[in-house]
N, C-alpha and C positions, 0 to 999 in steps of 0.2 A: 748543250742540250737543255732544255726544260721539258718539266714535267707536271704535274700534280700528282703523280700513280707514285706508289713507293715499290722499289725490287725487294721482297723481305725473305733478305739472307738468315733463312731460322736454323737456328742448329735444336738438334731433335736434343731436347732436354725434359728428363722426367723429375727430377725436383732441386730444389733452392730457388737462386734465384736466376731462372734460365734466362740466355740471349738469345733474343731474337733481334736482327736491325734490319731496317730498310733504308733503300738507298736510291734516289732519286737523280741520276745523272746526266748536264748537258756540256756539252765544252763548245766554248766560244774564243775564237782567236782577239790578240788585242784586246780585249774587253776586261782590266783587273777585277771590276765590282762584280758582285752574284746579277744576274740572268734573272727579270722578274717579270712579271707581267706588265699590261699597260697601268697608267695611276690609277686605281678602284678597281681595278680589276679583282675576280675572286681567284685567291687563289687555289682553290679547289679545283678550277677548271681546267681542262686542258692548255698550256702554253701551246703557242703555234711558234714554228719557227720564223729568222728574220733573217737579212743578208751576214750576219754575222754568226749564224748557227752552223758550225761544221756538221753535227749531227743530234738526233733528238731520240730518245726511248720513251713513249708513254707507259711502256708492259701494260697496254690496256686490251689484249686479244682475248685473255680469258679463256682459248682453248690451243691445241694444236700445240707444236713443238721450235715454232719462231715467234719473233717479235720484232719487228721491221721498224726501220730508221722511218721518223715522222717526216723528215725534208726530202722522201720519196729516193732515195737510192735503194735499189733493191739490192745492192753490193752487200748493204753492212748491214742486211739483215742477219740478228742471232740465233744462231740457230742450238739447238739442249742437245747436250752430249750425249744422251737416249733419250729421253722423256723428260717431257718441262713437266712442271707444278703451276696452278695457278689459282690463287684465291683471291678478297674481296676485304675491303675495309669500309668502314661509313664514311662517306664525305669523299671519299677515292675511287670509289669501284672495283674494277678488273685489278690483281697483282699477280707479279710473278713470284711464286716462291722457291727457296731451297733447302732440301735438308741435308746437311752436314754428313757425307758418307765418302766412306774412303775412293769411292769410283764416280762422285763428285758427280751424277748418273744425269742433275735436273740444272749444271750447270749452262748455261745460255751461253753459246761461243761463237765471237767475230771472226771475221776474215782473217787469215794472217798475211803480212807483210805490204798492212794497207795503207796507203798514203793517209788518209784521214786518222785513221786510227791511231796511226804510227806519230800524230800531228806532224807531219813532215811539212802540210798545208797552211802550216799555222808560223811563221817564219819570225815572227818577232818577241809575240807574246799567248798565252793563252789562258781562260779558265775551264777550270772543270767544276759544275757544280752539282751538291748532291740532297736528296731530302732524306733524312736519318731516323728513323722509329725505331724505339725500344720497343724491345721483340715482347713475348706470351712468356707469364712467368707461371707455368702448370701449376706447382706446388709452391706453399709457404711453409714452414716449419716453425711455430712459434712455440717459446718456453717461457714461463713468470707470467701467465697471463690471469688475469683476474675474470672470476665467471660472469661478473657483469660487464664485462669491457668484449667478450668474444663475437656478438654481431657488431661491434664497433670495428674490428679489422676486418671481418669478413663487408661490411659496407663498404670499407674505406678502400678495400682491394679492388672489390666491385665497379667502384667510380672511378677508378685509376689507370683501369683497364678496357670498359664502357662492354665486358665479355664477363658471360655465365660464372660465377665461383660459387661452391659451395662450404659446407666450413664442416667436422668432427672437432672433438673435443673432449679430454680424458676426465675421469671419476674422481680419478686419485690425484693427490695435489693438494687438496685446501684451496687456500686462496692464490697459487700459483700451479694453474695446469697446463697443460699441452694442447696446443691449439694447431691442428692441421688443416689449411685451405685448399682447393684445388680447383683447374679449371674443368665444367661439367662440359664444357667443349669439346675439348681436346680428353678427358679420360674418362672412365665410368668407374664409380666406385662400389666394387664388390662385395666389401665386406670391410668390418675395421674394428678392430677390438685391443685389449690391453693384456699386458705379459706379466700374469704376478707370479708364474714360474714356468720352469721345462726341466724336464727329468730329475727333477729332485732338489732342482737351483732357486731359488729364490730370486727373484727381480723386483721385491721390496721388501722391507720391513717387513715384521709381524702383525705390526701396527696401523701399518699402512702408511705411516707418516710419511713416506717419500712418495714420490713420482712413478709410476708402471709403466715401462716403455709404453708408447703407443705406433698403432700399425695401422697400414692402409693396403689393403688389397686390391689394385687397380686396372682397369683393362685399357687400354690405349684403343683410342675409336679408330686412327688411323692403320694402324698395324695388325690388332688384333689381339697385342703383346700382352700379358699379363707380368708383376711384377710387386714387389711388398715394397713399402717403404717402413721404415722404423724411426718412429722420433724422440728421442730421449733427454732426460734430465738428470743425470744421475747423483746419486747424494753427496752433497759436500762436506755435511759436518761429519760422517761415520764414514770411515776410510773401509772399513770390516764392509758396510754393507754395497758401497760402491763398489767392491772386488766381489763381491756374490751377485751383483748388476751383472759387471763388466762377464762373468763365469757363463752367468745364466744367457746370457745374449747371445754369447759365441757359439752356446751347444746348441741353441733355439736357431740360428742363422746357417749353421754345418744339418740343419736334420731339413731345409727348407729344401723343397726341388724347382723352383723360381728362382730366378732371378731377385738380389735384395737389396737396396740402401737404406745406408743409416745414417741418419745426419741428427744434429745437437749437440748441447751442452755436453758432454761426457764427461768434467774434472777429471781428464786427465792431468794435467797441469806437464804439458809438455814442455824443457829449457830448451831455449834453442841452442845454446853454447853448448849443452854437456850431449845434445842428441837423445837423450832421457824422458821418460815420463814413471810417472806414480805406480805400484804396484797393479793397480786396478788397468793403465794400459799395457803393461805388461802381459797382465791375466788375458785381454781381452785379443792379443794377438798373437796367442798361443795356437799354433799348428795352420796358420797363415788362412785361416777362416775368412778373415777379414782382409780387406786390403785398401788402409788409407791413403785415400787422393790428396796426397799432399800438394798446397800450395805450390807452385814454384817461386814464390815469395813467401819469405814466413815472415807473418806480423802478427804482432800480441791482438789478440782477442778480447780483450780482457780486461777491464782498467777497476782496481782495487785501493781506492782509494786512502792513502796514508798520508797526513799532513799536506794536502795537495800534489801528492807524487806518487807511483802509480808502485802498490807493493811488489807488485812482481812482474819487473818489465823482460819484455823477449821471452813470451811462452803464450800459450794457447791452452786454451779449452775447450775449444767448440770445433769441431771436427766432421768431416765427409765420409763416410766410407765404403763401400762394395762389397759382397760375399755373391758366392756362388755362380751362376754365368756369367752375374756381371761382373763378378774381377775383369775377364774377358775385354772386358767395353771398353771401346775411346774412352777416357773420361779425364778432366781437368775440374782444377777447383781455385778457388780464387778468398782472400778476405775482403773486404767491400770497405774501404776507408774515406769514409766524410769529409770536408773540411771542419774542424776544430771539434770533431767525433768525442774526441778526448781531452781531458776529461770529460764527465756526462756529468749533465744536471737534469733537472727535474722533469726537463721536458725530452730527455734522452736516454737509449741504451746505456748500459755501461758492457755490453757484448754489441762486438760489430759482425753484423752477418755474413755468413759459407756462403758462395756460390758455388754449385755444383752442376758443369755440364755434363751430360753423358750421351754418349752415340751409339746405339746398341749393335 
């Protein structure tokens, strides 16, 4: 098949750094090399099929609940398990979308037991080719950020995405604060303020000198949903006041009647060998409030530099978590590893970033 439209497999994600992909597929028998257009051709434009096309999907319908094979079989037309999705990109047009749901509702489904499909017609060799987009990433969660450098990400998310983002940004901090992005597309933001206490807990210093959680009160345009996000940095050099954070958080997250994530920095300083963390995670997962979306890989977060070698390898600090309906959720989390991520220089994190999916 060729295409120019991309199918954007989105899985409904409310913050980190959410997947979305798109997937552009033709399959052609015999033919090893990708499926392209003619030479100068754009490739923005529709491909037309050729005598070596078994079958083609533009997903350029834009309404309705099929999407019909471009080299005119009306066999292998797909038809949505209940109800298709279908949105729009620049330079693309018409797409089909999906949102990641357990009854899978906006999946597009072929024939079964079809000779094409099945490439039964394809006797020697075949390809399948695909066009891929990284999906809409709702929310960013930034920590250590400098007040002069904050329309600098909010820009640079802007151009990377060529879609609406808007940015908050917390008081507290000094010269490293919390910086939350999100997209104005896809959520509305209701309100957003900072945590310097709940029932008598303290979520900083006296002083101020640390970080006050920051929150986002959000509405999802598509759902309706309302939901908090919490971004945190919690104190590294006062272990005392990091455990009156971690205190204050849990009873402030237990008294919410929304749905809540939290994601950031926490110093916890989780081992992976002993299954352990610091008093402060301990505190903060007292009476299972919370409930950490642990990677299904655990990889250190964290590179602390000691004579060129990393003071404490196989542990984490930066962490996903859920409270309240959303324990409930689908959800997965991921750590995002670079090539040569680590060590970090000048022009690099020394924290590699949480992905966190969630499916409500």
């Amino acid at each position: 098949m060729r295409d120019r439209r991309m199918l954007c497999l989105e899985r409904r994600c409310m913050v980190g750094a959410v997947i979305t992909l798109g997937v552009l597929c033709f399959l052609v028998p015999g033919r090893p090399t990708p499926a392209r257009g003619d030479e100068g051709s754009d490739w923005t434009k529709p491909f037309t099929p050729d005598e070596h096309t078994v079958v083609l999907y533009h997903f350029d319908e834009g309404q309705g609940n099929e999407s019909h094979d471009a080299c005119g079989d009306p066999a292998l037309s797909l038809r949505a398990h209940k109800e298709a999705l279908w949105g729009a990109r620049p330079g693309f047009g018409a797409t089909a979308r999906f949102e990641r749901r357990a009854d899978d509702a906006n999946l597009l489904v072929g024939p079964t037991n079809n000779d094409k499909l099945q490439l039964r017609t394809c006797t020697e060799e075949w390809t399948i080719e695909a066009w891929v987009r990284p999906g809409e990433i709702y929310i960013f969660g930034l920590s250590e950020v400098a007040p002069s450098n904050t329309r600098r990400y909010l820009l640079a998310v802007r151009d990377a995405h060529g879609t609406p983002y808007d940015s908050f940004v917390s008081v507290t901090g000094g010269s490293d604060r919390l910086l939350m992005i999100y997209s104005t597309e896809r959520l509305e933001l209701l309100d957003s303020r900072e945590l310097e206490a709940h029932d008598g807990v303290r979520m900083n210093s006296a002083n101020f000198r640390h970080r006050s959680p920051l929150v986002g009160h959000f509405r999802d345009r598509q759902s309706g949903a309302e939901f908090l996000v919490v971004l945190v940095h919690l104190a590294r050099g006062d272990a005392d006041v990091r455990r009156e954070q971690a205190k204050g958080l849990r009873l402030w997250a237990a008294a919410q009647d929304l749905p809540v994530i939290g994601m950031g920095d926490f110093n916890f300083d989780y081992d992976f060998a002993s299954g352990q963390g610091n008093a402060a995670f301990d505190e903060f997962l007292v009476g299972d409030v919370w409930r950490w979306v642990q990677p299904e890989e655990l990889v250190d977060t964290q590179w602390s530099d000691r004579d060129g070698a990393d003071a404490y390898p196989d542990s984490c600090l930066d962490f996903a978590f859920v409270a309240g309906v959303a324990r409930a959720w689908q959800s997965t989390s991921r750590v995002i590893v670079r090539v040569e991520d680590f060590p970090d220089d000048e022009t690099t994190s020394d924290h590699r970033p949480v992905e966190l999916v969630v499916v409500p």
